[in-house]
N, C-alpha and C positions, 0 to 999 in steps of 0.2 A: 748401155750401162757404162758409166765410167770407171774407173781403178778400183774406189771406194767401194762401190757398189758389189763390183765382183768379189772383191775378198771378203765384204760381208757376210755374201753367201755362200764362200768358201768355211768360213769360221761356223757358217750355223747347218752348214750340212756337215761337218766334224771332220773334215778332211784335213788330215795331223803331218801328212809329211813333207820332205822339205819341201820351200819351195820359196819365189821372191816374192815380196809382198810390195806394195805401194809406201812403205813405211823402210825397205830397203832399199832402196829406188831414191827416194829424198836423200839418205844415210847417206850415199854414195858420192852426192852430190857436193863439190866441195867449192864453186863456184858458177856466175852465172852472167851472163854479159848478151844485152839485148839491145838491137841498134837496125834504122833504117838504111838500106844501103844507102840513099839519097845523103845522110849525115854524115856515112863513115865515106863518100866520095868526095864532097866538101868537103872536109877535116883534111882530106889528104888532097886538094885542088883537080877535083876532077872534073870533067865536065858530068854535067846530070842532064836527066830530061823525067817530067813530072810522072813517072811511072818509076822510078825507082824511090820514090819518094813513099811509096804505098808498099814496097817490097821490104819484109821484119825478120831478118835473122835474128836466131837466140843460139848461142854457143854456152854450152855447160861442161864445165870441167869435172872430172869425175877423183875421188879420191888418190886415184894412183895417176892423174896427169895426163889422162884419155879425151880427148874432146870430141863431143857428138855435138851437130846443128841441127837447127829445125828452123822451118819456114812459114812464113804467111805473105800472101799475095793475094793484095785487095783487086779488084777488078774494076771498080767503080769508087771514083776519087768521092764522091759523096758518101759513102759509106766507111770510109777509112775512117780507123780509130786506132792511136798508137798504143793505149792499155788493152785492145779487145786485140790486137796485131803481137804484140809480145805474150799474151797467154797462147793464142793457137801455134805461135811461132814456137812456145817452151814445147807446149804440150807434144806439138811433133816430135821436139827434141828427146822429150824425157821416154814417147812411143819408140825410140829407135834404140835407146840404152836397154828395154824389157831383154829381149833376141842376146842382146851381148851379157846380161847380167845370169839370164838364164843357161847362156853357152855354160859360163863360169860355174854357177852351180852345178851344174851335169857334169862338167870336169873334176869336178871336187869329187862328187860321188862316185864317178867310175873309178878313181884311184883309190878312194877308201874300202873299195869290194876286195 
């Protein structure tokens, strides 16, 4: 099940209290910056070799100037695709903000008792 999926059936099983949604998750998001190492080592004259050419960081900046990464690592130069390599690379990213966004609400609520 993806995000979408699960808060779907979040919403149709009537489950009302707080919690983060996939729609606070984007909110948060106030920046997004996707790039092959292989590009950002040229850019900055490095040597490369064709394996980092397949390797897609996404780096997302979060409202309050938090930055979480995520990664994709093709295996097979034949199957590299830089649009299918920057989704898995977000997705991991935005998989690592859930834990930190949920800390935050937890926080919230043990001081509000």
């Amino acid at each position: 099940m993806n995000d979408q999926e699960i808060e779907r059936e979040i919403q149709d099983k009537g489950l009302t209290g707080p919690r983060v949604t996939p729609d606070d998750i984007e909110a948060n998001i106030s920046g997004e910056f996707c790039f092959t190492v292989g590009n950002a080592a040229r850019a900055l004259n490095c040597p490369v070799c064709d394996a980092v050419d397949m390797l897609t960081i996404c780096v997302l900046t979060m409202r309050n100037g938090f930055t979480v990464t995520g990664e994709s690592a093709c295996a097979s130069p034949e199957n590299f695709d830089a649009d299918l390599g920057r989704k898995i690379a977000r997705k991991n990213a935005v998989d690592k903000v859930w834990p930190l966004m949920g800390y935050a609400l937890k926080d919230r609520l043990s001081i509000s008792k």
